[in-house]
N, C-alpha and C positions, 0 to 999 in steps of 0.2 A: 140317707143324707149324711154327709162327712161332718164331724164335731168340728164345731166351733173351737180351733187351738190356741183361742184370745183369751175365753173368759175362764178355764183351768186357773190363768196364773194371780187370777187374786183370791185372796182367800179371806175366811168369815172373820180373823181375829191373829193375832200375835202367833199364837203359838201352831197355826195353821200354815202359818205364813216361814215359819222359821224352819218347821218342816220340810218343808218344800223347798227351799232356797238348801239346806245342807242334802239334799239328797240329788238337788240340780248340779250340783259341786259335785259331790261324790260320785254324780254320771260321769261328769267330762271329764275326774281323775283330778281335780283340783283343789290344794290345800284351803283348807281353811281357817280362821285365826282368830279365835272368838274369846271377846271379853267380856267374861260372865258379871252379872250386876248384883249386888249385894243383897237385892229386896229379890222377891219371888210375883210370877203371876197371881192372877185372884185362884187359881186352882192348885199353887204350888210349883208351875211349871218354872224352867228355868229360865231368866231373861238373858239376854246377850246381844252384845254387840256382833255379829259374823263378818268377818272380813275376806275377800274374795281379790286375788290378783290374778292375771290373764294377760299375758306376757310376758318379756324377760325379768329380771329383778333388777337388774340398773340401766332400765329403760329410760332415752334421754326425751323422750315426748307419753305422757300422761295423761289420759282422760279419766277425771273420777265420777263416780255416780255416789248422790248421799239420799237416802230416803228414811223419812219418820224423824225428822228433826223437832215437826210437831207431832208427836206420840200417832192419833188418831188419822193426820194425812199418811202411817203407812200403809193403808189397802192400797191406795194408788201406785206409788213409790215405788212400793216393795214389790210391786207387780212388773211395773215395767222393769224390775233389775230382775226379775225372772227371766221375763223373754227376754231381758237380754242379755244374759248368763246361759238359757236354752241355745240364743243364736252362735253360739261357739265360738269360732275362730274365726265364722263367716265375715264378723266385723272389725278383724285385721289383719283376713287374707289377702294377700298381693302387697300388706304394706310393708313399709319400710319393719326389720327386728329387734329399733329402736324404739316401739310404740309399745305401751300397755295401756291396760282399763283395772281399775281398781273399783270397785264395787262395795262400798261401806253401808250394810244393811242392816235398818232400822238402830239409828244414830240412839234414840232417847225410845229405849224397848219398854222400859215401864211404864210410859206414856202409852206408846201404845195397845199392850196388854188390860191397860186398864181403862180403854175410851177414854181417855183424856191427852189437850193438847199439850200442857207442862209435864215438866217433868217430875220424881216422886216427889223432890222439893218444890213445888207449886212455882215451878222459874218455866217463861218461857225460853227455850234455848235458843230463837234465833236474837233474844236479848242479851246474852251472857258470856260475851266475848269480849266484856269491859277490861279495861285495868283498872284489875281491884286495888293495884299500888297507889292511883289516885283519890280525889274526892269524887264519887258518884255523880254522875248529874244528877239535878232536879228536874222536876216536871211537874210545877205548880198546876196546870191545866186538869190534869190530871186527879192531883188532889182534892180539886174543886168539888170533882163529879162523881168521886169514888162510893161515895155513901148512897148517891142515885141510881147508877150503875146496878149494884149491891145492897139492894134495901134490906130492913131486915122482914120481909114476906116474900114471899111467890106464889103466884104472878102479881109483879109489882101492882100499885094501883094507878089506876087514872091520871092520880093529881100527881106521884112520882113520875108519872112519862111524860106527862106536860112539863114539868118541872128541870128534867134532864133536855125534851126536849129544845124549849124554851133557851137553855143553855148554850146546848150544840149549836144552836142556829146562829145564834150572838157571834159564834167564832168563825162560822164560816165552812162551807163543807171540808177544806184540805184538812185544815189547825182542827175541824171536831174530829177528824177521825184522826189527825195526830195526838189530839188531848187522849184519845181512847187508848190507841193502837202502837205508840212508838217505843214505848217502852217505860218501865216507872222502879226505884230502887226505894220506895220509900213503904209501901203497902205491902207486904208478905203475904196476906193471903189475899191481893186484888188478882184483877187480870193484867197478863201484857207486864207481869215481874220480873227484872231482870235478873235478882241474886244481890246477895250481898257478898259473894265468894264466888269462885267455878262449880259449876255443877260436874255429879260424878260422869254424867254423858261427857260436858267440856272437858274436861279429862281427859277422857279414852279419846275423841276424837283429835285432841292436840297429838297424842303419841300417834293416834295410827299415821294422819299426816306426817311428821316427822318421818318417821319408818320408809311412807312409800313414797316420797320426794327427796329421798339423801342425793339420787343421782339425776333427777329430773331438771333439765331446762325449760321445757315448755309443758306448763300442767293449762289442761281447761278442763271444767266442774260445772256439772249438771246438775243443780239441788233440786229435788224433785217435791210438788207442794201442791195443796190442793183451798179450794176456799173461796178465790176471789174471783172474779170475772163473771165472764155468759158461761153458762152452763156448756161443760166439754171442752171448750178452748184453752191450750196453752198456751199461754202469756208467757215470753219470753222476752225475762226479767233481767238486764245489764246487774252482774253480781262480782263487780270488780271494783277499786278503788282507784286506777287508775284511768282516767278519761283518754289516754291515748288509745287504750285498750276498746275502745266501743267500735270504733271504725272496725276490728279486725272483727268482734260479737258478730256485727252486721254481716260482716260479708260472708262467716261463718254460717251465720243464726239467720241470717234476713236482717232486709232495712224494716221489720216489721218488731225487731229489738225494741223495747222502750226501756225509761229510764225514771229511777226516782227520785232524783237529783233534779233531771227536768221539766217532774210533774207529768210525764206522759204514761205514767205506769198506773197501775191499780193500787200498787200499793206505795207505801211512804217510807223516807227515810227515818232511821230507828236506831236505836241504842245499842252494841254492842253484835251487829250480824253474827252469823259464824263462819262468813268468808273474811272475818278482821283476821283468823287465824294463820293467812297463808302471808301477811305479812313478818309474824311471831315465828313460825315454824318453816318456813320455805321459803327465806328473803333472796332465794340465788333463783327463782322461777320467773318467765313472763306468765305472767298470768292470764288468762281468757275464760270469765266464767255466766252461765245465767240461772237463774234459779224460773224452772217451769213450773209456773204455778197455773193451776187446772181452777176454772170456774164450777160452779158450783149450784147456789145458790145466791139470789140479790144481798148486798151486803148487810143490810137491817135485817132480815133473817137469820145471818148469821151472825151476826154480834149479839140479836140474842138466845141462840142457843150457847154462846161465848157466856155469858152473862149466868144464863140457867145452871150449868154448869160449877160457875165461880163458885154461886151461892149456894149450892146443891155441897163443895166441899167444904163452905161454912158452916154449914147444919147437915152433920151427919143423922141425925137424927131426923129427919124428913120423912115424910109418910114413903111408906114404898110406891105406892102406885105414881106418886107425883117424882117420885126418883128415876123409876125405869123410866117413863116417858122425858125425862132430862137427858139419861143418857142415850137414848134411843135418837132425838133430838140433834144431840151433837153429834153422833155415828153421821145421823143422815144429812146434815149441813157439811160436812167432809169427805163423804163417800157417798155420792148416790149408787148406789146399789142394780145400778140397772147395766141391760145388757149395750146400749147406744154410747153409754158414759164410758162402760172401758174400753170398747173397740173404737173411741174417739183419742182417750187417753193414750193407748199402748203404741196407735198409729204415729202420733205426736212425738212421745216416748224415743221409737225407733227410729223417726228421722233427725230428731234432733242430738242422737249418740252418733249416727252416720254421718249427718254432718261437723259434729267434732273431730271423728276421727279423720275424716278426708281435710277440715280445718289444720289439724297438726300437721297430718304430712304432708302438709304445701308447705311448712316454715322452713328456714334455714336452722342447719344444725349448729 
């Protein structure tokens, strides 16, 4: 029986996975550019940014892949920039010499070395693309429910889930799960924090952008994500800021593109994405981008392993056995671990890089 050559490319944790990505480089003969992260893994290992380009270097059309934005979605992520790092030159053979693919693996490494969605500073990153030169928004909703959320036991009790519940309902299913999920500058150690500065990951990701869009006209961006939907499916998420730009997603992507603007999506509009960047960093680009987010688990599952988690980093001092099973938890609300999920995932993966790439080379130069 011939090996299955899907399920190789993911791997059990951070430092498995970075492995493999610098030795998939080091096959094809490809530099690599790696910014190293100040903190270490739970074993000492070393965290990083690894940056990977695949074509000329003042390529005027640009596909990027971003994986591990939320630390623990990079099993998925970082797998399918495997195989697609393994697929070589396969996916811009016959094109035009003005195409590249840029590959930025595992955005927020300490996240995921460490089974957690945020980053070291408890931010999530796909909130922390504010301008910090401003005032913060608020997100009174938020505040409300924060204490419910995050009691001080686990597993909360009774009268706390009726209580939270009770709430969420009052608002409405869009506004509860925006009260939870959009983003909040005010709790530091809640969930769904957005910073009260850039994080070191927003950091590094502003420079690598910068770097690999000097000479780019037309950049389009695969954020790769895991969490929300039916179980296996990618949802493919409109991650531009321009509405003119959806028509071109679709015809890219499928009329099967949805939008969180117009409530067709799983997920909600939020504070600070991290495709606010290619405004900041690459204002000479059309831009064409979706963020594939992989279903999972049902969402109240997963908000509270979200939850277990938070409070799990409140009280470090938690019994062990009720700790592993928090992180264990969260692993598996982000990565189902099974063999159906990645050969759903990688399938997805590689049609939606092929069709960017054949996207770009239809444009006018």
């Amino acid at each position: 029986m011939t090996a299955d050559p899907v399920l190789p490319l993911f791997s059990p944790d951070f430092d498995s996975a970075r492995r493999l990505w610098l030795a998939l480089a080091a096959e094809r003969g490809l530099a690599v550019q790696s910014h190293v992260h100040p903190l270490c893994g739970p074993a000492g290992e070393v965290l990083a940014v690894d940056v990977v380009r695949e074509g000329p270097a003042d390529a005027a059309r640009v596909l990027l892949t971003t994986s591990a934005v939320h630390g623990v979605e990079g099993h998925g992520g970082c797998a399918i920039q495997a195989g697609l790092l393994r697929q070589g030159a396969e996916l811009l053979g016959g094109h035009p010499t003005d195409t590249a693919i840029v590959h930025v693996h595992a955005i927020n490494p300490h996240g995921f070395a460490w089974g957690r969605r945020v980053t070291n500073e408890n931010v999530d990153l796909n909130r922390n693309f504010v301008d910090f030169g401003q005032p913060l928004p608020g997100h009174p909703d938020y505040a409300a429910i924060h204490g419910l959320l995050l009691p001080a036991r686990w597993p909360p009790t009774a009268e706390n889930e009726a209580e939270l519940s009770a709430r969420l309902d009052a608002m409405g299913p869009r506004r509860a799960q925006m009260a939870v999920t959009k983003g909040q500058h005010t709790h530091a150690d809640g969930m769904y924090f957005g910073g009260c500065e850039p994080t070191w990951s927003a950091r590094v990701f502003r420079e690598v952008l910068r770097r690999h869009t000097a000479g780019c006209q037309h950049l389009a961006w695969i954020d790769l994500h895991s969490g929300l939907g039916p179980f296996g499916v990618g949802e493919r998420i409109f991650a531009a800021f321009d509405a003119a730009a959806l028509p071109r997603a679709r015809q890219w992507w499928g009329e099967q593109v949805t939008s969180v603007e117009a409530g067709s999506s799983t997920s909600i509009p939020m504070t600070g994405p991290i495709q606010w960047a290619v405004a900041d960093e690459c204002p000479q680009v059309a831009y064409t981008g979706i963020c594939l987010e992989y279903g999972t688990l049902p969402l109240p599952q997963m908000l509270m392993a979200l939850r277990a988690d938070h409070w799990l980093h409140q009280h470090p001092e938690a019994d062990a056995a009720l700790a592993a099973t928090i992180r264990r938890d969260l692993r598996d609300a982000f990565y189902p671990d099974t063999d159906a999920w990645k050969r759903q995932v990688w399938v997805q993966g590689l049609q939606a890089a092929q069709q960017a790439v054949a996207g770009l080379r239809g444009l006018a130069p």
